[in-house]
C-alpha positions as CSV (number, residue, x, y, z in Angstrom):
1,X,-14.7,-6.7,-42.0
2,X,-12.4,-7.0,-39.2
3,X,-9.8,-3.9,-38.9
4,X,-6.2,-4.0,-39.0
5,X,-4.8,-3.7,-35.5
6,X,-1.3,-1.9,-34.1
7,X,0.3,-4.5,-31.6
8,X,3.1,-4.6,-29.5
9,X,4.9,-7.8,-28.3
10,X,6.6,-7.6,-25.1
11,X,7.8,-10.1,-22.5
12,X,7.6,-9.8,-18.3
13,X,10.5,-10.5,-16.4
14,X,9.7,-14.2,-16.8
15,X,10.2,-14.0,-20.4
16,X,6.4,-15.1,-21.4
17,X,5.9,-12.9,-24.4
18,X,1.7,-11.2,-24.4
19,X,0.8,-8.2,-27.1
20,X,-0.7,-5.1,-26.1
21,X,-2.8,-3.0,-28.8
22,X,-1.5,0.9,-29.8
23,X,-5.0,3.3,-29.3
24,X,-3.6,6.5,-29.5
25,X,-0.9,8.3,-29.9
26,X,0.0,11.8,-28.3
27,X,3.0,14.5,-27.3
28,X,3.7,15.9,-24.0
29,X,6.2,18.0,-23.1
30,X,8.1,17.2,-26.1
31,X,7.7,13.7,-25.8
32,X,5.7,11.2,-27.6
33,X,3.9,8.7,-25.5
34,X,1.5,6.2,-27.2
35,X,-1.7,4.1,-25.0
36,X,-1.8,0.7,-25.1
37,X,-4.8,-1.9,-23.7
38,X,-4.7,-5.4,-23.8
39,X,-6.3,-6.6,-27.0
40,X,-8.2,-9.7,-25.2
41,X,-10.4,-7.4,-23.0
42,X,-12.1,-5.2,-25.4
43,X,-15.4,-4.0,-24.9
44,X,-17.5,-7.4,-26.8
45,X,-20.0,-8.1,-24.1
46,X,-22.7,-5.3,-24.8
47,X,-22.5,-3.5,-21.5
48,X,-21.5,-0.2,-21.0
49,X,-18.5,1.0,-21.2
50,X,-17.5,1.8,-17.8
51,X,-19.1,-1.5,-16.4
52,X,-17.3,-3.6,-19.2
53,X,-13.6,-1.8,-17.3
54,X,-15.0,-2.8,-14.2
55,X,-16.2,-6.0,-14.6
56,X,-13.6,-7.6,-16.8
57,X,-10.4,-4.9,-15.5
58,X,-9.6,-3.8,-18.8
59,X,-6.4,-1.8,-18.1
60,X,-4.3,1.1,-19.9
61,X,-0.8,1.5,-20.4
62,X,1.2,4.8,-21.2
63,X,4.2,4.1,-22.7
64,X,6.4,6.9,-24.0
65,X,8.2,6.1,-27.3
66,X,11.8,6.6,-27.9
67,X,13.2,6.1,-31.5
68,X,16.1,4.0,-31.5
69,X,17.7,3.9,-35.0
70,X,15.0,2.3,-37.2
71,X,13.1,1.0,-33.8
72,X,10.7,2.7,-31.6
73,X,11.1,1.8,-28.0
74,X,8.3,1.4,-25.7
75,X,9.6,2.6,-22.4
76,X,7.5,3.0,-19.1
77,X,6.4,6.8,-18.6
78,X,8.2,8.4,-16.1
79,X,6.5,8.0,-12.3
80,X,6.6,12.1,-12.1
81,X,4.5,12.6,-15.5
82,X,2.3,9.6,-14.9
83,X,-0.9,12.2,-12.9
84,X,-0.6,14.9,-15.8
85,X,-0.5,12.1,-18.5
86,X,-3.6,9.7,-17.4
87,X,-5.3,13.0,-17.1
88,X,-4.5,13.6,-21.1
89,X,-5.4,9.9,-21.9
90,X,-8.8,10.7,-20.3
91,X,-9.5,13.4,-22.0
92,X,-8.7,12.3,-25.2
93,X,-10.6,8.9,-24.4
94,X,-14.1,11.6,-23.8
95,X,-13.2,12.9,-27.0
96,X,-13.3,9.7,-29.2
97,X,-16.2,8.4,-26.6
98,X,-17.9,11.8,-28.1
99,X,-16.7,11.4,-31.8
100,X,-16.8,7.4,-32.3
101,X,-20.1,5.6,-31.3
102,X,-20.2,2.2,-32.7
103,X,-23.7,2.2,-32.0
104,X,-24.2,-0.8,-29.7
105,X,-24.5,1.6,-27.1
106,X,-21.1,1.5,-25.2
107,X,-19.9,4.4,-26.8
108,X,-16.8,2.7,-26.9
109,X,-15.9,2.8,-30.5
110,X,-15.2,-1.3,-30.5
111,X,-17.9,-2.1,-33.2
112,X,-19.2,-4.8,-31.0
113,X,-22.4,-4.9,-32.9
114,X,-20.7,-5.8,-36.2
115,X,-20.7,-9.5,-37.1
């Protein structure tokens, strides 16, 4: 049973659209921020889960969210809060390694041993 997924559709400054997937969300400072990851490189091979980042360069966005109206905005973090805030993501990454073992090993939480 595959899960329902939170994506994002943005576009580079070339206009090419890609979607990034919502994995948390969190407040700092009075400000809600949410992590992103690109939804084609997630954790599927059956290594570990910090040679699956290495080896295929899965990477993770902090965005902080503004509300606009109806909209929520996905603005880069500011360059000042980015330390303090990959610091929180990694922690609360630990956490969920901790709570959420899909039990193909990885720890990762990706259910990679599901068919």
């Amino acid at each position: 049973m595959e899960e329902q997924r939170d994506l994002v559709v943005f576009s580079d400054d070339e206009g090419n659209e890609f979607e990034l997937e919502i994995v948390d969300y969190f407040d700092h400072e009075g400000q809600e921020y949410a992590v992103l990851i690109d939804p084609e490189s997630g954790c599927d091979c059956g290594c570990e889960h910090d040679e699956c980042d290495e080896e295929h360069g899965s990477e993770v966005y902090i965005m902080k969210i503004v509300v606009n109206g109806e909209y929520e905005e996905f603005l880069p973090a500011d360059e000042d809060k980015m330390e303090a805030l990959s610091k929180i993501v990694e922690e609360r990454f630990e956490a969920m390694d901790e709570d959420e073992d899909c039990g193909c090993g990885c720890g990762c939480g990706c259910g990679c041993d599901e068919d």
